[in-house]
PLY file of the C-alpha trace (Angstrom):
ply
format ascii 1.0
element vertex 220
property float x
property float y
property float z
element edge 219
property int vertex1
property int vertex2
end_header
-52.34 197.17 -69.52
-56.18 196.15 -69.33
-57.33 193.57 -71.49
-60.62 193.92 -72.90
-63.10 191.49 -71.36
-64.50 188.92 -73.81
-67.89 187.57 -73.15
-68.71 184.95 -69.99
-68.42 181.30 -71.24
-71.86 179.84 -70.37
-70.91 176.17 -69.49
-68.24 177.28 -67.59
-70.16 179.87 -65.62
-72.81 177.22 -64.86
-70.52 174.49 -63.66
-68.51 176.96 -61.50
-72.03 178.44 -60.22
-72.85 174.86 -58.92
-69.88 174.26 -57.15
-70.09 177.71 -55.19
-73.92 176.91 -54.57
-72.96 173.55 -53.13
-69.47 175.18 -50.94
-72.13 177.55 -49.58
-74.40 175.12 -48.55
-72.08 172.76 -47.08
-70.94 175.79 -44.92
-74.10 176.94 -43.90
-75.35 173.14 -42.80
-71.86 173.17 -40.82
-72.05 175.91 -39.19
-75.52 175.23 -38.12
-74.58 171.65 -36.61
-71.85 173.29 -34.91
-74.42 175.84 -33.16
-76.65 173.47 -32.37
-74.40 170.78 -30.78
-72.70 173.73 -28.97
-76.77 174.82 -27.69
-76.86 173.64 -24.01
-79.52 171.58 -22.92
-83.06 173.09 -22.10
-82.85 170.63 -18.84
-80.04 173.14 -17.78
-82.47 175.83 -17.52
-85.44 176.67 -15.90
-88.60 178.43 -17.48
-87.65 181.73 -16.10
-83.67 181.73 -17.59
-84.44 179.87 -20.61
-85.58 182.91 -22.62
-82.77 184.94 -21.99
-79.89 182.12 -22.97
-82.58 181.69 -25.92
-81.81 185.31 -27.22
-78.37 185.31 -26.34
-77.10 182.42 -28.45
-79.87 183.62 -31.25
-77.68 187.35 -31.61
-74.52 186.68 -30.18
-73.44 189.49 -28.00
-74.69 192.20 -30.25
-77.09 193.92 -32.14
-78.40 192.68 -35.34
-77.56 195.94 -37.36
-73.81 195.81 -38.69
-71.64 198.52 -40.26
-67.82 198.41 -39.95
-64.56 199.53 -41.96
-62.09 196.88 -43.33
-58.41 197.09 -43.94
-56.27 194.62 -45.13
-53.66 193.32 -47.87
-54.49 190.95 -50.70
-52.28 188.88 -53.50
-53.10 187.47 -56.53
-53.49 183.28 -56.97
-51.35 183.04 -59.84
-48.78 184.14 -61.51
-48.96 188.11 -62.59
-46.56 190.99 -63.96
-48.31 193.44 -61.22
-50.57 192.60 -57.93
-53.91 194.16 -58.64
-54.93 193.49 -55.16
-52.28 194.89 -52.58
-53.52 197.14 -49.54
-57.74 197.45 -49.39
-59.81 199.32 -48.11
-63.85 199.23 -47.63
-66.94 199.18 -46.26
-69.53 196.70 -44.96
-72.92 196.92 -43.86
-75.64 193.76 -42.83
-78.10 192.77 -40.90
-78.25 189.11 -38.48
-81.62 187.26 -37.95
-82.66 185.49 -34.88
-81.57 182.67 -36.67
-78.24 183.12 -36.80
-78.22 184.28 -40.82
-76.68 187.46 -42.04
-77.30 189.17 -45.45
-75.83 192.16 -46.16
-73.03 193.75 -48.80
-69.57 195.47 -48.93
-67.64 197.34 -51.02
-63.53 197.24 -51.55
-61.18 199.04 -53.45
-57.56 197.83 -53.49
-54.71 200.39 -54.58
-52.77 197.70 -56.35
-49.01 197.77 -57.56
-47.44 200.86 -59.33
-44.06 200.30 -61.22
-41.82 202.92 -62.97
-40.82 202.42 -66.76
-38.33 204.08 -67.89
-37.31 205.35 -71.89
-34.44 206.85 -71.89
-33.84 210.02 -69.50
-37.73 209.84 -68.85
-40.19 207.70 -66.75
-43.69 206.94 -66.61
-45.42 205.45 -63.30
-47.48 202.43 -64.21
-50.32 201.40 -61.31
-52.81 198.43 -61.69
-55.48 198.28 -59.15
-59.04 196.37 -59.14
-62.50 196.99 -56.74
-65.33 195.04 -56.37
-68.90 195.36 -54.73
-70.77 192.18 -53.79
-73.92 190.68 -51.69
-73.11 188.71 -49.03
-74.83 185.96 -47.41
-74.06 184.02 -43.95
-74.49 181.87 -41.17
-73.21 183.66 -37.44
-72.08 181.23 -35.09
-72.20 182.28 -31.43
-70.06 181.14 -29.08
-69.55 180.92 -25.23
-67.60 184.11 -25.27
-67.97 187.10 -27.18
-66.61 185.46 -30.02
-68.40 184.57 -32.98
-67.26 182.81 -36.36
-69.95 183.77 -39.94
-68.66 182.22 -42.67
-70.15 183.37 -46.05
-70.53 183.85 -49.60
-70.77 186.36 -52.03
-71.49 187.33 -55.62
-71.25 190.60 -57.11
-69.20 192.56 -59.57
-65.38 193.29 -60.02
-63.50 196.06 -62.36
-59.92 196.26 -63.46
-57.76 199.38 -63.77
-54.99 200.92 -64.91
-53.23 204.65 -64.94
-50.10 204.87 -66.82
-49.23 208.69 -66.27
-52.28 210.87 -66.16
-54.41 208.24 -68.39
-56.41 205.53 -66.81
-58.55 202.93 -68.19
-60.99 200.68 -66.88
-62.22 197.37 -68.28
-65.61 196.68 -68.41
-67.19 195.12 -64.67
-67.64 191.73 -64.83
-69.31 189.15 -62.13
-67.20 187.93 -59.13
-67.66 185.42 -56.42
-65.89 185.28 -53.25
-65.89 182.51 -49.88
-65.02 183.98 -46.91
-64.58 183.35 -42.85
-65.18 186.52 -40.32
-64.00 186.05 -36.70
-65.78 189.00 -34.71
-64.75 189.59 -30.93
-68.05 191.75 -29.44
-66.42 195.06 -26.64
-69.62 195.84 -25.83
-73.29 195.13 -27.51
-72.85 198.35 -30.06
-68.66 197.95 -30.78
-66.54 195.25 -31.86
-63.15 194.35 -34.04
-62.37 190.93 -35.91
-60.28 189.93 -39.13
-61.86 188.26 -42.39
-60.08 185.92 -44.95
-61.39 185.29 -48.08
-61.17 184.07 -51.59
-61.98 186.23 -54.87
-62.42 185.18 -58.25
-63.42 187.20 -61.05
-65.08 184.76 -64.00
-63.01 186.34 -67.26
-60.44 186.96 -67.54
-59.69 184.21 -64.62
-58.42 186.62 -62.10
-58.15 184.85 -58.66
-56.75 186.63 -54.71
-56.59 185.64 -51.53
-57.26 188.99 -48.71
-57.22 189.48 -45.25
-58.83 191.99 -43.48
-58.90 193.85 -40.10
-62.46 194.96 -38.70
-63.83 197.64 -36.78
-67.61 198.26 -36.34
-70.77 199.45 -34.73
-73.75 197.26 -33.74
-77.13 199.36 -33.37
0 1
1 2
2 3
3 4
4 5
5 6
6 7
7 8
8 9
9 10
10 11
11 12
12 13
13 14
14 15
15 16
16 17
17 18
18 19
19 20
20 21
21 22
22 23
23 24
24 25
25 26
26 27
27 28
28 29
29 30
30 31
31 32
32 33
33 34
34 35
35 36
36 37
37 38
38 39
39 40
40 41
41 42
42 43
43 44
44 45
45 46
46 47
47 48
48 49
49 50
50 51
51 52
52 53
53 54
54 55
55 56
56 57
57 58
58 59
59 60
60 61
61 62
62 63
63 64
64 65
65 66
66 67
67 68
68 69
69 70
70 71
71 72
72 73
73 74
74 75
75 76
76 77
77 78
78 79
79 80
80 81
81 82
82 83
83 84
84 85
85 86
86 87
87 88
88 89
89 90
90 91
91 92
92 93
93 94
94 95
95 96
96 97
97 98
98 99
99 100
100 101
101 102
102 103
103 104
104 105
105 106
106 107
107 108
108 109
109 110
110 111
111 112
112 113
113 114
114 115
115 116
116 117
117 118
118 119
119 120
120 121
121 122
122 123
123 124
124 125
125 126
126 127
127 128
128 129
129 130
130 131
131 132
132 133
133 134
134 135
135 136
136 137
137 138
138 139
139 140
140 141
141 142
142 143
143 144
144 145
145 146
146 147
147 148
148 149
149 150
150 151
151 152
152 153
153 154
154 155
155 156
156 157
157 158
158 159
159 160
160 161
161 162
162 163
163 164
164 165
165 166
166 167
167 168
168 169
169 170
170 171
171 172
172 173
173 174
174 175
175 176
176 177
177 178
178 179
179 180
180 181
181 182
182 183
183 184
184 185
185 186
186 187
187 188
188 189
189 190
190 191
191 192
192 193
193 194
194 195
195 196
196 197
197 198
198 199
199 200
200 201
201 202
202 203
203 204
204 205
205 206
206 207
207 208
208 209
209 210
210 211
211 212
212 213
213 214
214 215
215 216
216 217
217 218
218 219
């Protein structure tokens, strides 16, 4: 079921590179226009208030330290005899700067499709799955609420699986990026939930998903 994974092709890596470099810029500049336009005025404030709003709007409504559980349900692109993708599950941990950036990393593991083949009087279960682990970097964008929008970007590395009975093989891990948007809504300054959309696309073989995610997670 898993094809062996030839090697990367170099021009094609470095043109796709570029255009994720220059997506991830463009969302980063956004992002910071929008948080600056949305800054009040310093006229509105007096010396004495002016360094509280200042931290406020710098960290949002929480603590820079993140670490929070996903859950979600992802499809493949384009067409394919099984969705690798499917319910996920995984883990997330980062750190935001005054500044508004976040850099951090996560780990998912998708349980896939599993279809039943059958020969005759028997049948064997046939499940397809893929995970990935990637570094993430972000811009947070604090609102007026406790809301705040971070979109992002990622590269890391993806592997493709497959059992078929009580065999399972794995293809070789091969690099992945991924653009995503996070809405988080802060409960307090150390707990909040938020869902996460983003795009994955492992370089060969051309394996492209869309997944969303629920969040839950801890601010310290």
């Amino acid at each position: 079921m898993v094809r062996h994974l030839c090697s990367l092709n170099h021009r094609y890596l470095n043109m796709l590179s570029r255009k994720f470099i220059a997506l991830a810029l463009a969302s980063v500049a956004f992002s910071a226009s929008i948080s600056a336009s949305a800054r009040p005025s310093d006229d509105n404030y007096d010396d004495d208030s002016y360094e509280e709003h200042d931290d406020e709007s710098s960290n949002s409504k929480l603590d820079p330290v993140r670490l929070e559980a996903l859950i979600g349900y992802g499809v493949h692109t384009e067409d394919s005899d099984m969705n690798g993708f499917g319910v996920g599950m995984g883990i997330r941990g980062g750190y935001v700067f005054n500044g508004g950036f976040y850099a951090g990393g996560t780990y998912v593991r998708h349980l896939g499709e599993t279809k039943s083949l059958s020969f005759g009087p028997t049948s064997i279960d046939i499940n397809a799955y893929i995970d990935y682990f990637a570094a993430e970097l972000g811009y947070e964008i604090p609102t007026a609420s406790n809301i705040a929008l971070r979109p992002y970007g990622a590269l890391g590395s993806a592997g493709a699986h497959a059992s078929v009975g009580d065999e399972t093989e794995s293809s070789d891990r091969e690099l992945m990026f991924m653009l995503g948007f996070d809405v988080s809504a802060a409960l307090s300054k150390h707990v909040y939930i938020g869902g996460d959309i983003r795009y994955l696309d492992i370089i060969e073989p051309e394996v492209g998903g869309i997944a969303l995610f629920t969040r839950i997670g801890g601010a310290f």
